[in-house]
N, C-alpha and C positions, 0 to 999 in steps of 0.2 A: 396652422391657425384655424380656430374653429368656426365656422360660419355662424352669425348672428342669426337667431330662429325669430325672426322680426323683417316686415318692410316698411323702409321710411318713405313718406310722400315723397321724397326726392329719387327715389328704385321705382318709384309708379310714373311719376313722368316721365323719366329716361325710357324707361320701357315702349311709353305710351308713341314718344316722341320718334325713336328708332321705326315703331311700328307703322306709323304715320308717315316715314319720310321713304319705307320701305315702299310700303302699298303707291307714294306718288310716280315716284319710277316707273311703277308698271305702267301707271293709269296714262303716263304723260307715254306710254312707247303703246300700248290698247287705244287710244285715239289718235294717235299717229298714223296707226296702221288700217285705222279707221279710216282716217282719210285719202287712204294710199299712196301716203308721204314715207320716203325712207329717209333715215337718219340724215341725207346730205341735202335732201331735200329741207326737212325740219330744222337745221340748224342756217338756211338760207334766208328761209321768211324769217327766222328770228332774227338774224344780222339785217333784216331790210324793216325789220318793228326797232332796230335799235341795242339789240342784246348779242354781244360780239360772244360766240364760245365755238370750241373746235366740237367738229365730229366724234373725234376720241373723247370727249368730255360727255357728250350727249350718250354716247354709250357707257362709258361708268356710271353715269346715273340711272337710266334704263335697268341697269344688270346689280342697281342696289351696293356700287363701290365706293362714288360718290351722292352728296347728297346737293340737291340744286339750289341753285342761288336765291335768295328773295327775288331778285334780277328776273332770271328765268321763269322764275314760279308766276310774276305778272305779268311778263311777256308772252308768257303760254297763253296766261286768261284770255291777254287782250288780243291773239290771233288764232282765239278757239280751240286752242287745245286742249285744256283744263277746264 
């Protein structure tokens, strides 16, 4: 099958979106490490802000396997992470 020599607004957001969700991994494990919290640390304050996720969870998103939750995304904000 031939590839379409065209991109539809809908290949620029997926693009944009993956690129964005890619880049918060890091930034949310870059001011972690900023603060000199490790992953068991980070996912502590965030079960005591209210946002229950395992260790192993906070590492697939870190390493760009998973992508994080709205949940998490404003729980970061509201304990400085993000």
């Amino acid at each position: 099958m031939a590839k379409p020599d065209y991109v539809t607004k809908n290949d620029i957001i997926c693009c944009m979106s993956e690129k964005l969700l890619r880049s918060t991994g890091k930034r949310i494990r870059a001011l972690r490490d900023d603060r000199g919290w490790n992953q068991t640390d980070f996912v502590d304050i965030l079960k005591k802000n209210g946002t229950e996720i395992r260790r192993s969870t906070m590492s697939s998103i870190e390493n760009d396997v998973n992508n994080p939750s709205v949940e998490v995304l404003i729980t970061n904000r509201y304990v400085g992470a993000v």
